[in-house]
N, C-alpha and C positions, 0 to 999 in steps of 0.2 A: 911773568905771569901769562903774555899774552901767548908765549911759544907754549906755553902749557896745555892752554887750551887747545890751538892748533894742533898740537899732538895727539889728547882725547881727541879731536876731532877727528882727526885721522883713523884713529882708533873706532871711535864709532862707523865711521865712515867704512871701514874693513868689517865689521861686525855684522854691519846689513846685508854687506853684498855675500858672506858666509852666508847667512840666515837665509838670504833668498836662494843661497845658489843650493845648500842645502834642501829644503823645500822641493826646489825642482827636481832634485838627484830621488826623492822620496815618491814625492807626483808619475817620476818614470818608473817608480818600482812596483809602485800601487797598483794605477790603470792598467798594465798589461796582467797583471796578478787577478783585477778583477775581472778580465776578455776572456783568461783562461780556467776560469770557475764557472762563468757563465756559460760558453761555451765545449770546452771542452769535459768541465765536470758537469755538465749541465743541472750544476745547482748554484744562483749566482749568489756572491758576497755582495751582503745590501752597503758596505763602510765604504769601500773604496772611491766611488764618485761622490756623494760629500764629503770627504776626507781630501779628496784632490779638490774641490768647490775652494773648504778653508786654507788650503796651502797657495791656493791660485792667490786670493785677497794677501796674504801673506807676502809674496811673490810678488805682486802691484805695487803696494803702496812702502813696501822697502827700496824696490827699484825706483822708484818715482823719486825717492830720497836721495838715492846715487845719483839718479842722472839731474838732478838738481844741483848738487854740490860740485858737478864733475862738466858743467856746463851744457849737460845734453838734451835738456829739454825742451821743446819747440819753443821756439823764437824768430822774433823780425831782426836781421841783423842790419837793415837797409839803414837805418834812424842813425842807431848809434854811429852804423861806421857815417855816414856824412859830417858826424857830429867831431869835435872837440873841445879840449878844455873844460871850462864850468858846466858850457852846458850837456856834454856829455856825461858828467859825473851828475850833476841836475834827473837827469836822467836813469841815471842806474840808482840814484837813492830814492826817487819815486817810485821804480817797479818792486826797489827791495821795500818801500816802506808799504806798499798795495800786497806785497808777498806774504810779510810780517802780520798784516790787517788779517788776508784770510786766512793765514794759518792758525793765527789765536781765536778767531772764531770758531775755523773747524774743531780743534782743541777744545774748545768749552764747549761746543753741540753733541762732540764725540764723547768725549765723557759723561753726558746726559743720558749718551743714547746706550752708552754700557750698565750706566747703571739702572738707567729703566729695565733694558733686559737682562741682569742678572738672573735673575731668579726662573727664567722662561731654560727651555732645555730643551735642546737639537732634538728630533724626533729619533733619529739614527744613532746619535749617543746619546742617550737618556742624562748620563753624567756630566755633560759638558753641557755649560751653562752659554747660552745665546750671547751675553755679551761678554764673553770669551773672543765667541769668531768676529767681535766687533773692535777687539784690544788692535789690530794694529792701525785704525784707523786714527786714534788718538795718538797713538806711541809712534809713526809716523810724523802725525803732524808736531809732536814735540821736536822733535830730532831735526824736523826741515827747520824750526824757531833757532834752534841749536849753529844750524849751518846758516842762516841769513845773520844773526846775531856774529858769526865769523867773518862771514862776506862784508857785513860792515866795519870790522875790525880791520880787516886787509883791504877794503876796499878796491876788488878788483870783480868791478861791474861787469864787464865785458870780455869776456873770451880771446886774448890774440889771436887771431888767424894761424889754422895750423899749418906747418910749413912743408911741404913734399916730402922729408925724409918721413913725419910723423903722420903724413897718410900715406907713404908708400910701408909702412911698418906696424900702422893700425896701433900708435902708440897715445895715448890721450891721457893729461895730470890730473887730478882730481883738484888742482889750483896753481 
């Protein structure tokens, strides 16, 4: 059951970094589309810089996901590595359980704050409803709940040090 999961996770985990990387390949096609309306047809397209605005938040809080799951997010490595045993693992189930605490938070604020502005609409797209451009701020913080809920299943708090080949090669596990 539990390789299961690990797999969806995986899965998810490949999902975001498409979506983000997506996003971006869309944000480079936009903004120079909208430099060459503006300029060159000197009539500017009003979509393209709020359109790249919502793909940016898109782009954040997906990668914020990855490099969560994939160990890369700012951290003191100084603690743990002095640390072992109990109280190192003492340690990594604190920050997962502080991780856990504000993710379900963000999660319950985030959904408040969608459904408060459903009904409000971008000024730019009249059709697209305000807390739309607020969905991946919850769906986000699901998904990090998703990966701390794994990380405590494997329990592997802390990152091994990586080793020369895999920074002469810029190779990095997502676990």
């Amino acid at each position: 059951m539990t390789e299961l999961y690990f797999r969806a996770m995986d899965h998810l985990h490949h999902a975001c970094v498409a979506v983000a990387g997506a996003a971006l390949v869309i944000i480079t096609v936009i903004i120079p589309y909208g430099v060459f309306t503006r300029y060159v047809l000197n009539s500017a397209a009003s979509w393209p810089e709020p359109m790249a605005i919502l793909l940016m938040i898109v782009i954040s809080f997906l990668s914020a996901v990855v490099c969560y799951r994939e160990h890369l997010h700012i951290s003191v490595g100084m603690l743990p590595g002095m640390l072992t045993g109990v109280p190192r693992v003492l340690l990594g189930l604190a920050i997962e359980v502080c991780m856990m605490a504000t993710n379900v938070l963000l999660l319950w604020y985030a959904i408040a704050l969608v459904q408060r502005t459903w009904y409000q609409s971008i000024a730019e797209f009249p059709l697209v409803s305000v807390g739309i451009s607020y969905l991946p701020v919850p769906i986000a913080s699901f998904i990090t709940v998703l990966f701390i809920v794994e990380r405590f299943i494997k329990g592997n708090w802390f990152p091994p040090p990586l080793t020369e080949d895999e920074l002469a090669h810029g190779t990095v596990s997502a676990e």
